[in-house]
Biotite code that builds the C-alpha atoms (Angstrom):
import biotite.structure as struc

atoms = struc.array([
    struc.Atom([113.236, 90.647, 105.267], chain_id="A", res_id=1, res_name="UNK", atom_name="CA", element="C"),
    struc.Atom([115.913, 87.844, 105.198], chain_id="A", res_id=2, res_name="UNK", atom_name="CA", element="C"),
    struc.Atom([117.032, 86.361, 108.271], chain_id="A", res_id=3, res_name="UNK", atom_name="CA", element="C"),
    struc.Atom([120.690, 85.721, 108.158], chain_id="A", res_id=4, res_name="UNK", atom_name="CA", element="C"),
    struc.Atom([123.110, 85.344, 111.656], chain_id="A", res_id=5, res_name="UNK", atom_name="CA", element="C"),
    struc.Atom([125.609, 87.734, 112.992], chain_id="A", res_id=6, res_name="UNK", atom_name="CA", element="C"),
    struc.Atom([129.137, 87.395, 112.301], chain_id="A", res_id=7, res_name="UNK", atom_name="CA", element="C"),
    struc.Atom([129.970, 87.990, 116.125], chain_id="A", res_id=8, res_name="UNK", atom_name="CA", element="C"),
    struc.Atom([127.763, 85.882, 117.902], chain_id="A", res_id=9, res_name="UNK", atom_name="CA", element="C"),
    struc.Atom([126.376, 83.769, 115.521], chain_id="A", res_id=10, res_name="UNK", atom_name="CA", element="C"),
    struc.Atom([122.435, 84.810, 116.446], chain_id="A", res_id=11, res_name="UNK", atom_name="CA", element="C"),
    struc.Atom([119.811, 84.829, 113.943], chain_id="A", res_id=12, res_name="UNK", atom_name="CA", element="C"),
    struc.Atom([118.877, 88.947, 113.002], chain_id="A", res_id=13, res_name="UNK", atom_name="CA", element="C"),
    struc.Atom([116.646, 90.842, 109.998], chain_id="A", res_id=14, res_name="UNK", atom_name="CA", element="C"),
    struc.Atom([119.105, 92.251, 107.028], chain_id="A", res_id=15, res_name="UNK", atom_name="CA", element="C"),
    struc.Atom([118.831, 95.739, 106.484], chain_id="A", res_id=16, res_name="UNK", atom_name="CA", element="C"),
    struc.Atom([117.036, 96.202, 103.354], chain_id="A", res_id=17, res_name="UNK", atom_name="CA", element="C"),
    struc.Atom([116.600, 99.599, 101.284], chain_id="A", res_id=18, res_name="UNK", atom_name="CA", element="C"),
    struc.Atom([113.917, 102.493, 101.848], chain_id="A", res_id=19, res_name="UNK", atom_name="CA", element="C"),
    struc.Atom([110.711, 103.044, 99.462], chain_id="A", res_id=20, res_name="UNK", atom_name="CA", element="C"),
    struc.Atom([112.224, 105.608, 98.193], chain_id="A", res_id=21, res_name="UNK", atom_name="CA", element="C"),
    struc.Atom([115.104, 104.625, 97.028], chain_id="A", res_id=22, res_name="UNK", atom_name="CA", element="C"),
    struc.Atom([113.965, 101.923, 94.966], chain_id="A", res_id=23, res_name="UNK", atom_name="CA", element="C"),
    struc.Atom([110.808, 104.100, 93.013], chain_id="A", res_id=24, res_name="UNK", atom_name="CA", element="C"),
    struc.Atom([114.117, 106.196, 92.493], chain_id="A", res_id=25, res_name="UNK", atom_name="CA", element="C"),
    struc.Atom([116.096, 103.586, 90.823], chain_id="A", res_id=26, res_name="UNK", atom_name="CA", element="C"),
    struc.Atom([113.430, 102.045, 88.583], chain_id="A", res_id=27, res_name="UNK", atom_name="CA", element="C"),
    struc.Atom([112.335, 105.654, 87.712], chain_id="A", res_id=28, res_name="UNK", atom_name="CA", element="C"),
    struc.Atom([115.758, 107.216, 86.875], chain_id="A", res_id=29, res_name="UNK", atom_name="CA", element="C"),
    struc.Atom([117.907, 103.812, 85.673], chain_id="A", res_id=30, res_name="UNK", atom_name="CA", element="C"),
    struc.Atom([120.970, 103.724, 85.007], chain_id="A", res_id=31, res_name="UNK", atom_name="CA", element="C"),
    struc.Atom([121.908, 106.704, 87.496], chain_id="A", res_id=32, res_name="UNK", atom_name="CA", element="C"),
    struc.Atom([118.903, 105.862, 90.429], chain_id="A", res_id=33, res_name="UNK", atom_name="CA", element="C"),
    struc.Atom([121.107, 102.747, 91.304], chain_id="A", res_id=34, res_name="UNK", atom_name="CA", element="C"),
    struc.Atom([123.093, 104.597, 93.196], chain_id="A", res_id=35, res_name="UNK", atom_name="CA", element="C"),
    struc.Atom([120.367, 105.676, 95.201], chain_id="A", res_id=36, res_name="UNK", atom_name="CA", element="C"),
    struc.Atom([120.523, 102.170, 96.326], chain_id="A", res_id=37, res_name="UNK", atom_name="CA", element="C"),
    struc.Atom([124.137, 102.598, 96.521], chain_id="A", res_id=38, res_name="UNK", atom_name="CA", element="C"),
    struc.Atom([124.135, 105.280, 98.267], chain_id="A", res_id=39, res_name="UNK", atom_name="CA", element="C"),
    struc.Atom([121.963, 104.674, 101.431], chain_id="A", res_id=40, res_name="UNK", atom_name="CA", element="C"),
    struc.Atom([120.871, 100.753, 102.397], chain_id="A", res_id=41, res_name="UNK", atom_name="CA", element="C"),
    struc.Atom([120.461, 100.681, 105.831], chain_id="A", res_id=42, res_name="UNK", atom_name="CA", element="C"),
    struc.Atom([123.348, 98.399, 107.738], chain_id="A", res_id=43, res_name="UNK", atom_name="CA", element="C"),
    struc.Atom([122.405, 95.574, 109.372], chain_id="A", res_id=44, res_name="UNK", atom_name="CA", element="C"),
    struc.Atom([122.151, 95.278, 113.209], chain_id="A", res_id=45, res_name="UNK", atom_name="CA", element="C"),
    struc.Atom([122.537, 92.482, 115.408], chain_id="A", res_id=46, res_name="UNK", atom_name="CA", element="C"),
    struc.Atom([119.462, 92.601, 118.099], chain_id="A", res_id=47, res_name="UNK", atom_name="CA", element="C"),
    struc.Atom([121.312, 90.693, 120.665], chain_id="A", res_id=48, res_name="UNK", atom_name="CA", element="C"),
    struc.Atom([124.962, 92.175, 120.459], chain_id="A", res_id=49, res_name="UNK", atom_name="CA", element="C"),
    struc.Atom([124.242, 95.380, 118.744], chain_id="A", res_id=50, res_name="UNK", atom_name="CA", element="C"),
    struc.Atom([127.055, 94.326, 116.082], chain_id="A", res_id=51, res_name="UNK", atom_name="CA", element="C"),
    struc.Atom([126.593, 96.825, 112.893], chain_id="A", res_id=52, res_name="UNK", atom_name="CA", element="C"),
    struc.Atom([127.624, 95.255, 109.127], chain_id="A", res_id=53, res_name="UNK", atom_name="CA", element="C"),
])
């Protein structure tokens, strides 16, 4: 995972990536499994100000 920093406070967090099965999903089913990754990437959460983006 990707560290990048909050847009509140500025503190380093982990990106919120994609789930296992959404990606077996897209390569299996391309074109239409993209939006599986469309559909449901987890948000990213701040650990120290519990900011969601």
């Amino acid at each position: 995972m990707a560290l990048v920093s909050c847009p509140k406070c500025s503190k380093p967090t982990n990106q919120g990536g994609f789930a296992a099965w959404q990606i077996i999903v897209a390569i299996c089913f391309f074109p239409i499994g993209l939006l599986a990754l469309l559909a449901g990437r987890k948000p990213t959460t701040c650990q120290s100000c519990s900011h969601i983006w």
